[in-house]
C-alpha positions as CSV (number, residue, x, y, z in Angstrom):
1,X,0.0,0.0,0.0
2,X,1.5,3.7,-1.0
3,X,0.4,6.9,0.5
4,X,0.1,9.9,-1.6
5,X,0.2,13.1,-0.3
6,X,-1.5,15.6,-3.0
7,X,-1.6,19.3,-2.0
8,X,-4.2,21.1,-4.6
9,X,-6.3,23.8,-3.3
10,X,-8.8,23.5,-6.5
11,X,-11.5,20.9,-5.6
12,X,-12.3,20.3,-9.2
13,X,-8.8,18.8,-9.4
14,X,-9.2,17.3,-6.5
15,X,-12.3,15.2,-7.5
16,X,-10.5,14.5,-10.8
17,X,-7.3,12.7,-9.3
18,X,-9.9,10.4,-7.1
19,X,-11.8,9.8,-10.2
20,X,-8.7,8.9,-12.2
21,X,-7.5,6.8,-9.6
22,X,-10.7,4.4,-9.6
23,X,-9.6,4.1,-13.2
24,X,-5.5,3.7,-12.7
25,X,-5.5,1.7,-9.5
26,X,-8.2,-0.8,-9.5
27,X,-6.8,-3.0,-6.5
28,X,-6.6,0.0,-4.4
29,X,-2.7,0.2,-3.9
30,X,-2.3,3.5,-3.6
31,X,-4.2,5.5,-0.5
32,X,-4.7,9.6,-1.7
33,X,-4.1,11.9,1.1
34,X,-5.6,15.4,-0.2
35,X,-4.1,18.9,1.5
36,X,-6.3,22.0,0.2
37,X,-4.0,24.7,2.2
38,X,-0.4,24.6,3.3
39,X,-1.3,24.3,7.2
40,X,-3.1,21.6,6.1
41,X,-0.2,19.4,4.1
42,X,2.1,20.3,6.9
43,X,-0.4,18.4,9.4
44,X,-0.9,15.3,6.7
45,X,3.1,15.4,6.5
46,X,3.6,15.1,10.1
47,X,1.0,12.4,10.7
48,X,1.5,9.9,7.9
49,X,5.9,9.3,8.1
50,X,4.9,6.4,5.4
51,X,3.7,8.6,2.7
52,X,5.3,7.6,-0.2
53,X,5.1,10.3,-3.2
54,X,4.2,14.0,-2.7
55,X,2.4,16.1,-4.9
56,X,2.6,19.9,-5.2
57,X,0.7,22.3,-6.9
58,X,2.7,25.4,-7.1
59,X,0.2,28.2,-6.1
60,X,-1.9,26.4,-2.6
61,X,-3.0,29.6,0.4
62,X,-2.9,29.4,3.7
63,X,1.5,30.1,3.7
64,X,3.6,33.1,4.3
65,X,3.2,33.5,0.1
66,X,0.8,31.7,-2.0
67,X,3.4,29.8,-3.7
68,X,4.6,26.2,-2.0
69,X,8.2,26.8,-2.5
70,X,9.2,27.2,1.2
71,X,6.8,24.0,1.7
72,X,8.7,21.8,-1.0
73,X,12.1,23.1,0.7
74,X,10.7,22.3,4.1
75,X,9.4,18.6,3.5
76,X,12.6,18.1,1.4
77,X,15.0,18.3,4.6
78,X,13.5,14.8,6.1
79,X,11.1,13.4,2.8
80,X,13.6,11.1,0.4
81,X,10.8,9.7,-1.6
82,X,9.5,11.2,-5.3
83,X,7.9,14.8,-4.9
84,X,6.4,15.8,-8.1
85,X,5.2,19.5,-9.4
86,X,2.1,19.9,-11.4
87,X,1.7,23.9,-11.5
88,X,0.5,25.0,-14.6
89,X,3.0,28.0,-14.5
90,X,6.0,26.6,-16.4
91,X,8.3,28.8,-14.8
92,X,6.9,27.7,-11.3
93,X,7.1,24.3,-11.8
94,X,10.8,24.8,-13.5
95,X,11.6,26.4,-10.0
96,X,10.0,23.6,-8.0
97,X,12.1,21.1,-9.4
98,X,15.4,23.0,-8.6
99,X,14.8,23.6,-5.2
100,X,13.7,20.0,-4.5
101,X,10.9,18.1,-6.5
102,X,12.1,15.2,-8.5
103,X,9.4,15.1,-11.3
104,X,7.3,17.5,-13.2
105,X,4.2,16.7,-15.0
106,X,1.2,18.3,-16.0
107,X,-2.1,17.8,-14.0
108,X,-4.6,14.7,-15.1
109,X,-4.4,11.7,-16.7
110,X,-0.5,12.1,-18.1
111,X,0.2,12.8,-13.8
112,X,-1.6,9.4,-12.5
113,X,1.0,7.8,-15.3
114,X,4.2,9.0,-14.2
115,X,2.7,7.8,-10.6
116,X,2.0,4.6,-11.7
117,X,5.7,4.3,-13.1
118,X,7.2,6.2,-9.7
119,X,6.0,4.0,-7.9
120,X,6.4,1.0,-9.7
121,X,3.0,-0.1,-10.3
122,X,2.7,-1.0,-14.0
């Protein structure tokens, strides 16, 4: 079983990554943990140590900026696993991946793919 930590503030996104995961994990291996603010990622963070792929939007309220920069540095310092970034603002997500995320990928179905193969579920 693999926890996923997703932190997306947009709830139509939210419901899509639940419905695409009926559809890309049929045997319920993967478990979705879903952050809609920053305090609230932090909180899923400290209470699940097993989680085992991170996802980041780039923009997600509720930090000192709107961004989750300082967030991806933060988890970075203790998380080894995959983190991925799924902004939409190329320039974000170019910036998220230097400071600490692993993987990039756009949001939806092409996302759920490169999960599937980070996790090494194929």
């Amino acid at each position: 079983m693999h926890k996923v930590l997703i932190i997306e503030d947009d709830q139509e996104t939210q419901e899509l990554y639940r419905d695409i995961l009926k559809i890309s994990d049929p045997t319920h291996r993967i478990t979705l943990l879903m952050a809609s603010t920053q305090p609230d990622a932090e909180m899923l963070f400290s209470d699940n140590p097993d989680i085992s792929v991170i996802i980041f939007d780039g923009n997600v309220p509720g930090g000192k900026e709107k961004t989750t920069l300082a967030l991806i540095t933060k988890f970075r310092q203790s998380f080894k696993g995959p983190m991925i970034a799924t902004s939409n603002d190329e320039k974000l997500q170019k910036i998220m991946v230097e400071i600490g995320c692993s993987h990039r990928s756009p949001k939806g179905m092409s996302l759920f793919k490169l999960l599937m193969l980070v996790l090494d579920l194929n």
